[in-house]
N, C-alpha and C positions, 0 to 999 in steps of 0.2 A: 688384705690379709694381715699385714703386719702396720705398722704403726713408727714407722723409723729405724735407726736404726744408734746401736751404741753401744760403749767396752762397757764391760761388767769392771775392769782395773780402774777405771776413772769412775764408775758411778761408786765404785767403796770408796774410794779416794774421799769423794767428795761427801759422801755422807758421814763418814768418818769425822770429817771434819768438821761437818755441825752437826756431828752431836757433841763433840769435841767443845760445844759454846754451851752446849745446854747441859752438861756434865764433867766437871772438872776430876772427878777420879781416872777419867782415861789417861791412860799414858801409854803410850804408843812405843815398841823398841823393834827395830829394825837392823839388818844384816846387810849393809850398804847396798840395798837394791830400792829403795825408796823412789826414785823415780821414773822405775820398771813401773814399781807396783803403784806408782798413783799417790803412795802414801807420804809423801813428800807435799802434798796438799797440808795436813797436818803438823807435819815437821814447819813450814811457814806460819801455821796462824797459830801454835802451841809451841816454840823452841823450848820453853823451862818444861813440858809434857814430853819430850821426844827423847830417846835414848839413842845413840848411834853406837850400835855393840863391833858395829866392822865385821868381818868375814869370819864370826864365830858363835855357827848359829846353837851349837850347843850349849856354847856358854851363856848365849843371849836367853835361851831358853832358864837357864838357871837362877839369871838375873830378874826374871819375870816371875818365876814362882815365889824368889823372897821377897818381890815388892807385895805380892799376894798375903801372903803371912803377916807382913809386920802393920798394914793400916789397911784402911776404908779405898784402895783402889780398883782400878780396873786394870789390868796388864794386858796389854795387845800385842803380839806378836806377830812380825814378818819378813818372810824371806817367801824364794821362790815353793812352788810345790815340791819340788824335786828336794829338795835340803830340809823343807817341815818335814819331811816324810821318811826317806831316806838316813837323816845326819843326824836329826833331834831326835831319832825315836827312845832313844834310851830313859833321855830327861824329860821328854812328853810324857812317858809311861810313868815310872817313879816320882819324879819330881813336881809333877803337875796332874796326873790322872790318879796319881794312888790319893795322894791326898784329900781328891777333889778341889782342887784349888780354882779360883773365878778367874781363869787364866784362858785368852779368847787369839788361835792362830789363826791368820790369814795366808791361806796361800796360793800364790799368785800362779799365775804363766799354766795353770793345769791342764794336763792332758798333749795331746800333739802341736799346737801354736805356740810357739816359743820364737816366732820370726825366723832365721836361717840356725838356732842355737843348736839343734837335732838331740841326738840322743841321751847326751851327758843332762841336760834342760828339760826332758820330754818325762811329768810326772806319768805314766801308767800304772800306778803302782798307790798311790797318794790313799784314796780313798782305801784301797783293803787293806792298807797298815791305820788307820785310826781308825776304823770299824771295828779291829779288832781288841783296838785298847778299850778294857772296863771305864767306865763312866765318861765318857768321849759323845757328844752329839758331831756329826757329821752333817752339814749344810753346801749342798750344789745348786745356786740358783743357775736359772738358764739367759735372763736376760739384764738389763740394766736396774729398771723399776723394779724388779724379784731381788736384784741382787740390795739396790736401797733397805728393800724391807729384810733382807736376813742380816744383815748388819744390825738395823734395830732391834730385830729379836736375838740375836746373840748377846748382845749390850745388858738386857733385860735378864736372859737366865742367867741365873745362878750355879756356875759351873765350869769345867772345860767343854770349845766348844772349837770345833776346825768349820774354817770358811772358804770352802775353792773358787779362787775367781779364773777367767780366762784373759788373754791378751787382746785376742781380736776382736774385731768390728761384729755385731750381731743384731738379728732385727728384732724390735721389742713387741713381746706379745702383751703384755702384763699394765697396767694403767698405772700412771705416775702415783695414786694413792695407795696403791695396792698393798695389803699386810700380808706377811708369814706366819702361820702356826707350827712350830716346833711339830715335828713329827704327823701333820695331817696331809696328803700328797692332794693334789688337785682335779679334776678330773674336767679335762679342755674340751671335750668331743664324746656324746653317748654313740656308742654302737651295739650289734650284735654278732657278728661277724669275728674279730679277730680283737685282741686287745692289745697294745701296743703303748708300754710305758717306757718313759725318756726323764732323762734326768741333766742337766748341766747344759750346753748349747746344741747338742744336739735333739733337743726339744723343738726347736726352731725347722729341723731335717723332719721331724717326725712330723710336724705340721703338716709341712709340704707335702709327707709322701701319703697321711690321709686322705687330702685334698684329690692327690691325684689316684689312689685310690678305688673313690665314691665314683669317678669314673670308669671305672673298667667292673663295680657292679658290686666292689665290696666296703662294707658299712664298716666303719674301724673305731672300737673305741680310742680314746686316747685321755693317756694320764702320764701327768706333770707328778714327778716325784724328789721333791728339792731336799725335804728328808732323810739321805741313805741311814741313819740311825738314830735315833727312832724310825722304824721302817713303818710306815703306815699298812696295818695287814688288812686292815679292813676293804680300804676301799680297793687291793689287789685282789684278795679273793671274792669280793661281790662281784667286780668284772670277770676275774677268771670260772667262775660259777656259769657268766652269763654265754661266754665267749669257747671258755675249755680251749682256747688257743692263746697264745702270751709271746709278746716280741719283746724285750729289752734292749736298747740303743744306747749308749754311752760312749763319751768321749775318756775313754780308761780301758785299762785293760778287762778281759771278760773274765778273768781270776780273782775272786772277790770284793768286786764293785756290787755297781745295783744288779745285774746278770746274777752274780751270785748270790745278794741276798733274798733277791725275788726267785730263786731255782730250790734255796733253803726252805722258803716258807711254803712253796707249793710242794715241794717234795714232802714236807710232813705233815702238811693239812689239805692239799685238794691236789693229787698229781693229775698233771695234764698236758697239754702238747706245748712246748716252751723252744724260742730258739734266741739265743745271746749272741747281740752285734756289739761287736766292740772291739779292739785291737787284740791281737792273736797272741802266743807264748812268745816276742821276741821283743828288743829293743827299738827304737824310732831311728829317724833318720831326717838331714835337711832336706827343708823341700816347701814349697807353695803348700799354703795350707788345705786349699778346696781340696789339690790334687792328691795329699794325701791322706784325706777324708775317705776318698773316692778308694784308693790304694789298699787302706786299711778296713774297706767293707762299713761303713759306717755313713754312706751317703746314702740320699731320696731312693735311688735305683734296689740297694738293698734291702731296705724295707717292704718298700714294694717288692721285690723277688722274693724275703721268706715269708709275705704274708700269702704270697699266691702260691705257696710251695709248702708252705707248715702243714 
């Protein structure tokens, strides 16, 4: 069923860093979290490429948009999710989204894995604060090789662009060559029956709970949506057309994540039976990661229960 297993933080890490050989505009600036984030791969094989801004992510943000303006760069940006999201949003907005500037965030630890860090660390929030900034592409891979290939297509547009990675361990569906197209979602599994799109690692959950599923008698489509902005509408409403039932699983809150861009586009072009898993109106908490998967509605078990119950 899967194919190993790997952090999405180390596979940017590391891609980061060759392309880091094969393009000398990147320059990397970072919020002394560099060896959370992997990106300290980089900081070794480019030190004259690496900025170290220290514990001031808004000013590091600032720092990025004028290397933007003045030459032929590339500005990379990182700190955890909670602080891209959260701390910069004034100077990601103005300073980097008004302009348009080729100004590319990565942010790390997203969603509920953060190791024992809890709530203060726990992005839920990440994703519907840069959805909602104008000129903002939004990219959630789910796995290691997905996450290789949205780095290189971040690299490539011309643009601001947020990259969420996760901490933990996850199993890889996606093939070591595998490419990303900006804004086309994927489509893992045909069914009829119920349609159920995932976005970020819990793709990996949604796997599972098709699988298991096909056993109990229901056919599940399933689609990988790494996309949240550019929202691929196509290939949601061709399933939701087929299905007229719709599951959304996310490791984020259900307040303007993928839950809610996918409840946006069905609500004005095909209403139909929808139900959104993903963390509830409150803050996280430490704790084992499975367990609080399980906790916050967002494990195999409740896929399977709203697909049997939508």
């Amino acid at each position: 069923m899967f194919k190993g297993y790997q952090t999405n933080r180390d596979e940017c890490g590391k891609e980061l860093a060759r392309q880091g050989m094969l393009n000398d505009r990147i320059v990397v600036f970072d919020a002394d979290v560099c060896t959370s984030s992997k990106l300290s791969l980089f900081r070794d094989a480019f030190p004259g490429r690496f900025v170290q801004a220290g514990i001031a992510e808004a000013n590091m943000a600032g720092m990025a948009a004028g290397l933007a303006t003045i030459g032929d760069f590339i500005p990379v940006i990182s700190t955890f999710a909670c602080f891209a999201s959260r701390r910069m949003m004034d100077q990601v907005s103005i300073s980097i989204a008004y302009p348009k500037l080729n100004v590319k965030i990565i942010g790390a630890y997203g969603g509920i894995p953060t190791g024992k860090a809890g709530a203060t660390h726990q992005a839920f929030e990440d994703i519907s604060v840069m959805r909602t900034i104008p000129n903002m592409v939004v990219l959630v891979p789910c796995d290691g090789h997905q996450t290789r290939a949205a780095v290189r297509a971040m690299l490539k547009y011309e643009g601001p662009v947020y990259l969420r990675t996760a901490r933990n361990q996850n199993p890889v569906i996606f093939a070591e060559d595998c490419e990303l197209e900006i804004g086309k979602g994927i489509l893992l599994k045909e069914g009829r029956d119920v349609t159920v799109i995932s976005t970020g690692i819990r793709t990996q959950t949604a796997v599972e709970a098709c699988l298991e599923l096909e056993k109990k008698g229901i056919n599940a489509e399933h689609i990988n949506i790494h996309t949240i902005k550019p929202l691929d509408e196509n290939i949601i409403l061709g399933s939701a057309e087929k299905t007229n039932r719709v599951i959304t699983i996310e490791n984020h809150s259900v307040i303007g994540g993928l839950g809610s861009a996918v409840s946006e586009l069905l609500s004005e072009k095909y209403p139909c039976r929808i139900k959104r898993l993903g963390v509830r109106d409150h803050f996280g908490e430490s704790g084992d990661d499975n367990m609080l998967f399980e906790k916050y509605g967002i494990g195999v078990k409740d896929i399977i229960n709203a697909a049997t119950t939508i």
